[in-house]
C-alpha positions in Angstrom: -0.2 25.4 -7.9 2.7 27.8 -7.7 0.5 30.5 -6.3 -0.4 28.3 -2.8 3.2 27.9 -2.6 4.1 31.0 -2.4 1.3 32.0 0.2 2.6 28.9 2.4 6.3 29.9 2.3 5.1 33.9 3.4 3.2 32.3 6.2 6.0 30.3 7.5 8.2 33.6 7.2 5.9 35.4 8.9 5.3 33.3 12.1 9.2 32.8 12.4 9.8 36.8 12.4 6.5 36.4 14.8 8.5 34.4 17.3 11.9 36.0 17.4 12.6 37.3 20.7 13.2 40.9 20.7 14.5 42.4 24.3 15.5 46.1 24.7 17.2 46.6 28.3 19.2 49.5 30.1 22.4 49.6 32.4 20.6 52.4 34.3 16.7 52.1 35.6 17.3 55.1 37.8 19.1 58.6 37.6 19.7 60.9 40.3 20.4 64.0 39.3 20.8 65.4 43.3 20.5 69.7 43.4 21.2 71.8 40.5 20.8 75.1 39.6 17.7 76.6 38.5 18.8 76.9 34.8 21.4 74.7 34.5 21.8 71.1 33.1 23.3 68.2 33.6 22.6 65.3 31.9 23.3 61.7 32.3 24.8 59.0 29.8 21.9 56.3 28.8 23.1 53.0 27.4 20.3 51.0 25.4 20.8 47.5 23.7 18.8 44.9 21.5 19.4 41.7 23.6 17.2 40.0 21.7 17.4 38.2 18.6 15.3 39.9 16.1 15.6 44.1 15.1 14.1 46.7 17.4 13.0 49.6 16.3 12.1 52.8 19.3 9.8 55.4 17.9 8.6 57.9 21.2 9.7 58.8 24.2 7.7 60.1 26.6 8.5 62.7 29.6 6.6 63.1 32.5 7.9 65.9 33.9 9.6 68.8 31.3 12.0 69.9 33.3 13.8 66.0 32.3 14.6 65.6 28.3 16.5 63.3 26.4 18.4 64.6 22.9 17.1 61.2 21.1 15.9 61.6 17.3 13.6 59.1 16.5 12.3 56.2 15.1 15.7 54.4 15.4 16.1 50.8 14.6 18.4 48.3 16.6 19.7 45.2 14.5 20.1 42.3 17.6 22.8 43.0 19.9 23.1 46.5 19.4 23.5 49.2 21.6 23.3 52.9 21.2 23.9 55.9 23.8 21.8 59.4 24.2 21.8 62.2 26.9 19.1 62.4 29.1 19.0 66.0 31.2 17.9 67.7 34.0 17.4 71.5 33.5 15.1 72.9 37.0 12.6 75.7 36.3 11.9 76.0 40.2 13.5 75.1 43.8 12.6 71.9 44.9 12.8 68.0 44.4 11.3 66.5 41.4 11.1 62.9 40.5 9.8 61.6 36.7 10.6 59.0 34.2 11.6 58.9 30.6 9.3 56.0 28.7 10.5 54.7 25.6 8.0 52.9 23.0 9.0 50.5 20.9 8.4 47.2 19.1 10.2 45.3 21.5 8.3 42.6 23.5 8.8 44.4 27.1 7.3 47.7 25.7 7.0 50.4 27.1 10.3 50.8 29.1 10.4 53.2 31.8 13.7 54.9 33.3 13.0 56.9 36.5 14.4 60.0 36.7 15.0 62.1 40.0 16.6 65.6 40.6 16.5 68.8 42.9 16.3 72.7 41.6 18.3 75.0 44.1 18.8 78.5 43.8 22.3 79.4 42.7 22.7 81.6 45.6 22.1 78.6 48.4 25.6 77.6 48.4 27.1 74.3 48.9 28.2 71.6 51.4 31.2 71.7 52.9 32.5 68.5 54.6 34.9 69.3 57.4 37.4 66.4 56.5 37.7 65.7 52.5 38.0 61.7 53.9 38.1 59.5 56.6 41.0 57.1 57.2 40.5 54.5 60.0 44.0 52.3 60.4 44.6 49.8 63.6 41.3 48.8 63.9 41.0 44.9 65.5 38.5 42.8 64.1 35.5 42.3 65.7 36.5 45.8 67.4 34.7 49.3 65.6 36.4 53.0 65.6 34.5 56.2 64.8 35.3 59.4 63.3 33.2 62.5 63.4 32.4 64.0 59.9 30.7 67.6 60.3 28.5 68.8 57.3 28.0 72.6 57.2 26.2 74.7 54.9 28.7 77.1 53.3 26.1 79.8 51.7 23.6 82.4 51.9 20.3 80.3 51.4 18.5 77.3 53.3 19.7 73.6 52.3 17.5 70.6 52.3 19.6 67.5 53.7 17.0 64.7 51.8 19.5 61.3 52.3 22.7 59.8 53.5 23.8 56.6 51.9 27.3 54.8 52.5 29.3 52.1 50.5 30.9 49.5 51.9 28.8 47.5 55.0 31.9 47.9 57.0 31.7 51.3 57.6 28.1 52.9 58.9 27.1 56.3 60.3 24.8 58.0 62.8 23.1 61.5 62.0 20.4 63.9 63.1 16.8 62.8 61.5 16.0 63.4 57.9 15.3 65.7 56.1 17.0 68.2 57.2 17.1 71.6 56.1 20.1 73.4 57.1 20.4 77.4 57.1 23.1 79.2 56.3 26.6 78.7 58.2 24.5 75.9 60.2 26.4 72.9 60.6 25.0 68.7 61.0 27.5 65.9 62.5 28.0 62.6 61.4 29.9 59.8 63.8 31.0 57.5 60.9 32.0 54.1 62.4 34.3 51.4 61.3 33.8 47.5 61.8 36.2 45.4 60.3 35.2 41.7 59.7 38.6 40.7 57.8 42.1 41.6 58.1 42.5 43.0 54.6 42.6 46.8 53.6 39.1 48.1 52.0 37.5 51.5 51.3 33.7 52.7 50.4 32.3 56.4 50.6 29.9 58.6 52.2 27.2 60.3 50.2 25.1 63.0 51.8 22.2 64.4 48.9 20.5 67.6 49.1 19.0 70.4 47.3 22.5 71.4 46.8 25.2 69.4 45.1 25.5 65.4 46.9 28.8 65.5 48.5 30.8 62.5 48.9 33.6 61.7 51.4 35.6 58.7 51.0 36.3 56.1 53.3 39.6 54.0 53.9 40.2 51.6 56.9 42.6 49.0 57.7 42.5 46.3 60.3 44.9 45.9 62.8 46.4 42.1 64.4 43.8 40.7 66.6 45.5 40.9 69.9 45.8 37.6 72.0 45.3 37.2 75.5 46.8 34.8 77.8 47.1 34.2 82.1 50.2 33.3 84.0 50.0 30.7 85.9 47.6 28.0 83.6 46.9 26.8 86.6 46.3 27.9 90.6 47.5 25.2 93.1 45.9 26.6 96.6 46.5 23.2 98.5 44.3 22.1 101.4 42.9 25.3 103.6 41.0 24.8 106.3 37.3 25.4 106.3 35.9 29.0 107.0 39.6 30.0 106.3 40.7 31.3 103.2 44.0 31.5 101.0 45.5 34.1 98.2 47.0 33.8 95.0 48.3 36.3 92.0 47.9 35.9 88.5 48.5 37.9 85.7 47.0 39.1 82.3 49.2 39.8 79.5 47.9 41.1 76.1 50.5 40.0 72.6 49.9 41.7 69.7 47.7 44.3 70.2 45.6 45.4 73.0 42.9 43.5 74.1 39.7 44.9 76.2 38.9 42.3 79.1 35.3 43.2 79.9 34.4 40.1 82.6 35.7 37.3 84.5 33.7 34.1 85.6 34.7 31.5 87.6 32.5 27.9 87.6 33.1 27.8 91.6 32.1 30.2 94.5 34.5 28.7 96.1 37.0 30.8 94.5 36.9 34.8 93.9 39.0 37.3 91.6 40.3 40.7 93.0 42.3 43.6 91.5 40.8 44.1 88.4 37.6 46.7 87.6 36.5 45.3 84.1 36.2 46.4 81.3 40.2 46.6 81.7 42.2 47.4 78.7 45.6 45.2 78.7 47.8 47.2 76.3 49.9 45.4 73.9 53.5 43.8 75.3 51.6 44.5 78.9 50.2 42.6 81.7 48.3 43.2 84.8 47.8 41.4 88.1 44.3 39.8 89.8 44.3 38.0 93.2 42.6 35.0 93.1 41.0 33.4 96.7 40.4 30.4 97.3 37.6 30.0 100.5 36.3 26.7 101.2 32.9 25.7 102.1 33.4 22.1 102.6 35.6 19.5 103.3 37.5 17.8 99.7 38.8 19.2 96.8 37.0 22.4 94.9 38.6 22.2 91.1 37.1 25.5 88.9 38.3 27.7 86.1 39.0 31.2 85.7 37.6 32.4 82.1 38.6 36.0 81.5 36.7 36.9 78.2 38.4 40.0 75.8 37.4 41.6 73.0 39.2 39.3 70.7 40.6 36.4 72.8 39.6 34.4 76.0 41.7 32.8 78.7 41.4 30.2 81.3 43.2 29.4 84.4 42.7 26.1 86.1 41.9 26.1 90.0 42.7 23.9 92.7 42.5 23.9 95.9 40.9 21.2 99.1 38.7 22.0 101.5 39.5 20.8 105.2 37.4 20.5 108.2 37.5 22.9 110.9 39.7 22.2 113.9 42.5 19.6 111.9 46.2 20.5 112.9 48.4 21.8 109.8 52.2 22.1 108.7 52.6 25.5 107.7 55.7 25.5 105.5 57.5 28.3 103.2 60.9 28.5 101.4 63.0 31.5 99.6 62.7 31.3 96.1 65.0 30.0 93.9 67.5 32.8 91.8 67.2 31.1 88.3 64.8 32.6 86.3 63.8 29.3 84.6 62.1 28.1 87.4 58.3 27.3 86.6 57.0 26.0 90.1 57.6 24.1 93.0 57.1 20.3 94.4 56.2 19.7 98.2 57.0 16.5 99.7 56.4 14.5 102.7 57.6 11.6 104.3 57.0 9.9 108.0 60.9 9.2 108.4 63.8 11.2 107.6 65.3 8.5 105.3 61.9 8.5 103.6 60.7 7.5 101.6 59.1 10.6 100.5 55.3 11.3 98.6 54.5 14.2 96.4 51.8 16.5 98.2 51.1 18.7 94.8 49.5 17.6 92.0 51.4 19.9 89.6 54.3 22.7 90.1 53.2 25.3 92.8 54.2 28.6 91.3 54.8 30.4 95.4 56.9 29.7 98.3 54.5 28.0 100.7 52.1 25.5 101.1 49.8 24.1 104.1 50.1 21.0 104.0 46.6 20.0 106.2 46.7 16.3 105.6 48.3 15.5 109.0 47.8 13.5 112.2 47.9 13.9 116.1 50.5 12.8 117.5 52.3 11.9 114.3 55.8 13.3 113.5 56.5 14.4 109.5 59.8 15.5 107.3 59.3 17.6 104.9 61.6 18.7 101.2 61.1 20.9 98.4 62.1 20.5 94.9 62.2 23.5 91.7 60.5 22.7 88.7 62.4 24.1 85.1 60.2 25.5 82.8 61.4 22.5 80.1 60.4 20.3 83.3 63.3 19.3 84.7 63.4 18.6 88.5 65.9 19.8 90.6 67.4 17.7 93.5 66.1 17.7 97.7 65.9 20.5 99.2 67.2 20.5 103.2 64.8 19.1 105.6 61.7 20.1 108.0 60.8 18.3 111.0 57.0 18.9 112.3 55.8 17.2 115.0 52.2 17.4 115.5 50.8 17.5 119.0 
């Protein structure tokens, strides 16, 4: 009776240690070695662990390639959560690129493990590659906005030099080169435009790795985005009053950048009506700056025409409202202009009208005109009008009758 016992309890112990889960696992799948020197070594740092809950235990490696070893004395056990380190090296026998892998056996339930392994012999007479800037710094650059830098690659010695990859870290930054590979002979040079593309404000770096049968080189990268300049147009809005069809009337505006620069590259309107002159896009408007359009306004029909100017930057948009009336062909007009006024606080100008000189007098503009005259069109044969201005403060304010016009219309 004691006997069974004990050859149930050893089966029970047996299919526990059966179900244990035993894991090995690597930080590093893949080693690149890039060129080195026929004869040489360099070898790489490989970190194994137990993540599994029972004891592992590696007995072989295997090398497909001998010119790739590892200094790893074997069987070793690992309990459960153990790690242990070895060296694997490259040592080249011949010029050229080699990849292999290292496979390690073992008792573990994702046996065999394979670690690929990649490397390029060079003669130690083919030189190196020289980069002709140890880094690229790209400062000032807007958002949304990209800079580039020229990096130039040259082969400093006496033999040929395979170009096999470039690589770069960071997706901010990306690069344009020749087609690879590329071998380059001696003194021969490659360029690479490098390019930066912010898409935050904040600081950030990453690096530039060109590999080859000679040692990778690796530049790094630093850039730094710049305020996001902000566009705006003086006047917000164009008043052209009432212009006769088939005639037409002008108006300035002006672009002003804050901030940084911004790069206007087109102008639409949502009216034929009304057309934009003065400026050849793309225009750059330089921080603290402005520069002046005429707008037209050129009716096509009798009644009013409203639009908007959109002027579309880099990194801001602006819009003007447009106004303006169309008139038929043939109606009589009142002509009328005025100096300006000396106080610099002045944001526009009100028109009005009235069929006595006592008054009472009616507002002709909808909103402050920002020049000195207006066509008033609106009139009648044989009908006699008075006419007074007012100036418009910039905190809106209106100032008080101006002296009067009399227009008599035949």
């Amino acid at each position: 009776m004691s006997l069974a016992i004990a050859v149930l309890l050893m089966s029970a112990a047996t299919l526990a240690s059966s179900t244990q889960n035993k894991t090995l696992t690597s930080a590093t799948v893949n080693i690149w070695y890039g060129g080195v020197p026929i004869g040489q070594t360099h070898s790489h740092t490989v970190t194994m662990t137990n993540g599994g809950s029972g004891s592992i235990t590696i007995s072989k490696l295997t090398r497909t390639d001998p010119n790739f070893s590892a200094n790893l004395n074997l069987p070793v056990t690992l309990a459960a959560g153990q790690s242990m380190q070895f060296a694997a090296t490259f040592t080249p026998t011949f010029v050229g690129h080699i990849d292999a892998a290292l496979i390690l056996t073992s008792s573990a339930t994702n046996s065999p493990m394979k670690i690929s392994v990649h490397g390029g012999g060079r003669s130690s007479t083919s030189g190196s590659l020289v980069p002709s800037a140890s880094s690229l710094t790209f400062s000032g650059v807007q958002v949304g906005s990209s800079k580039t830098l020229p990096e130039t690659i040259t082969n400093s010695g006496s033999g040929n030099i395979t170009v096999s990859s470039i690589g770069v870290k960071n997706s901010q930054f990306s690069f344009t080169s020749p087609g690879l590979p590329l071998t380059l002979a001696a003194g021969h040079s490659m360029t690479l435009n490098v390019t930066f593309t912010p898409t935050t404000s904040n600081s950030t770096s990453g690096s530039l790795t060109v590999a080859s049968s000679a040692p990778n080189v690796t530049v790094p990268l630093s850039g730094a985005a710049g305020a996001a300049g902000h566009l705006s147009v003086t006047p917000g809005a164009l008043n052209f009053g009432q212009v006769a069809v088939g005639s037409t009337m002008n108006k300035t505006g002006t672009l002003t950048a804050s901030g940084a620069s911004v790069v206007v590259s087109a102008a639409s309107v949502t009216s034929s009506e009304y057309s934009l002159t003065g400026l050849s896009f793309p225009v750059t408007v330089a921080a603290g700056k402005s520069v002046s359009f005429t707008a037209t306004f050129a009716p096509k029909a009798s009644g009013a025409a409203p639009a908007n100017f959109t002027f579309t930057g880099n990194t801001s948009t602006a819009t003007e409202a447009l106004s303006g009336t169309g008139m038929a062909a043939g109606g009589h007009s009142v002509a009328l202009s005025w100096d300006a006024s000396s106080s610099s606080s002045v944001d526009g100008y009100n028109i009005y009208r009235a069929a006595a000189t006592s008054g009472p007098f009616s507002k002709l503009n909808s909103s402050p005109d920002n020049g000195t005259s207006y066509t008033d069109s609106s009139v009648q044969s044989g009908s006699t009008y008075f006419y007074v201005t007012t100036s418009v403060g910039t905190d809106g304010e209106e100032s008080s009758y101006s002296n009067q016009v009399k227009a008599v219309i035949p």
